[in-house]
C-alpha positions, 0 to 999 in steps of 0.5 A: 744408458746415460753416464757423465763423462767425468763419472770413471765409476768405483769399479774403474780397473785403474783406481782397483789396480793402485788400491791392491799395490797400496796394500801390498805395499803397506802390508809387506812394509808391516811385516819388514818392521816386525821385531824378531826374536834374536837368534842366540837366545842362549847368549846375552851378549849375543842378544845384544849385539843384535839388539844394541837398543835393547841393552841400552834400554835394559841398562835404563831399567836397571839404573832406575830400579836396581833390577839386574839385566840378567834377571830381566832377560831371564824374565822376558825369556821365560814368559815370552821367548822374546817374542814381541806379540807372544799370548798363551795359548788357549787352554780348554776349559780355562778362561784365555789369559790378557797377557800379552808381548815380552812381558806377558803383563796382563791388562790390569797389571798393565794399567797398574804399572801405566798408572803408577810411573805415570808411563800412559803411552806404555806398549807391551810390545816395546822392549824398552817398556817390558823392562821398565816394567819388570823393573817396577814390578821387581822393585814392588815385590822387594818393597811389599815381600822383601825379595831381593831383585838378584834373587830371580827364583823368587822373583819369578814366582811373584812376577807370575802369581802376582804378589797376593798368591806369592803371599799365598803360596800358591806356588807350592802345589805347582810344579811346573811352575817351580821348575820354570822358576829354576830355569829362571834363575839358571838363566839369570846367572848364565847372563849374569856370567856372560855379561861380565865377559862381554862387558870386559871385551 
């Protein structure tokens, strides 16, 4: 059979060997820049020694809508665990949820917020947008319900049934959920505590 001399052929054992090291090559790169959640999720000085930008972009959400860090972190921890790419998982017979990474900001939350900061380039899978986001939406569930952004109880509760079933209380029949919004808020005021020390170390 004739074949030109220049012609190696797509299966040439060279170019497959260089196509399989490419790949683990980028693979391994992908997996070597994924965000861990921190290893002391009990501490927020802990936290932050670990993830020094994190505080830096929690203290920016912060100045800019008044959320306290504490309430932020107590937030992110109860919807997912620090978790970059967290999703709830499936339940049978309920439909799968779009929430998704630190905040577990559902899509159209999601486009709301993106919408309304002018933030378009905002990934639920960036710290530093979890928090501005849970800013903002802290500081719509004062405007629109009057709940003080100290107040990480009631916050949570807003936060996870959004601000129509908050109004609803459609979080009464569920106790559950109260019973995370009680971790919530011990979790806010642990931070808040541990804050103050490290703070003044």
């Amino acid at each position: 059979m004739f074949r030109r001399r220049s012609d190696p052929g797509i299966s040439s054992p060279t170019i497959g060997r260089w196509t399989i090291l490419a790949t683990i090559v980028l693979v391994a790169a992908g997996c070597a820049s994924a965000p861990k959640p921190p290893r002391q999720i009990d501490d927020a000085c802990a936290i932050f020694a670990e993830q020094p930008r994190w505080y830096r972009a929690a203290r920016q959400a912060e100045r800019r809508w008044g959320t306290p860090v504490q309430v932020q972190l107590a937030i992110i921890r109860a919807e997912s665990g620090f978790r970059h790419n967290a999703r709830p998982r499936a339940t049978q017979g309920q439909l799968l949820s779009t929430a998704y990474g630190y905040p577990q900001a559902i899509d159209g939350t999601w486009d709301w917020y993106r919408e309304q900061t002018g933030n378009r380039r905002a990934r639920r899978t960036s710290f530093a947008d979890a928090v501005d986001f849970i800013g903002w939406y802290t500081d719509v569930s004062q405007r629109q319900l009057g709940i003080s952004k100290w107040d990480a109880h009631n916050q949570y509760l807003a936060y996870h049934e959004g601000h129509g079933g908050f109004q609803r209380g459609s979080y009464r029949n569920k106790d559950w959920l109260l019973r995370t919004a009680r971790r919530v808020d011990q979790y806010a005021h642990t931070y808040g505590a541990q804050l103050r020390q490290c703070r003044r170390r």
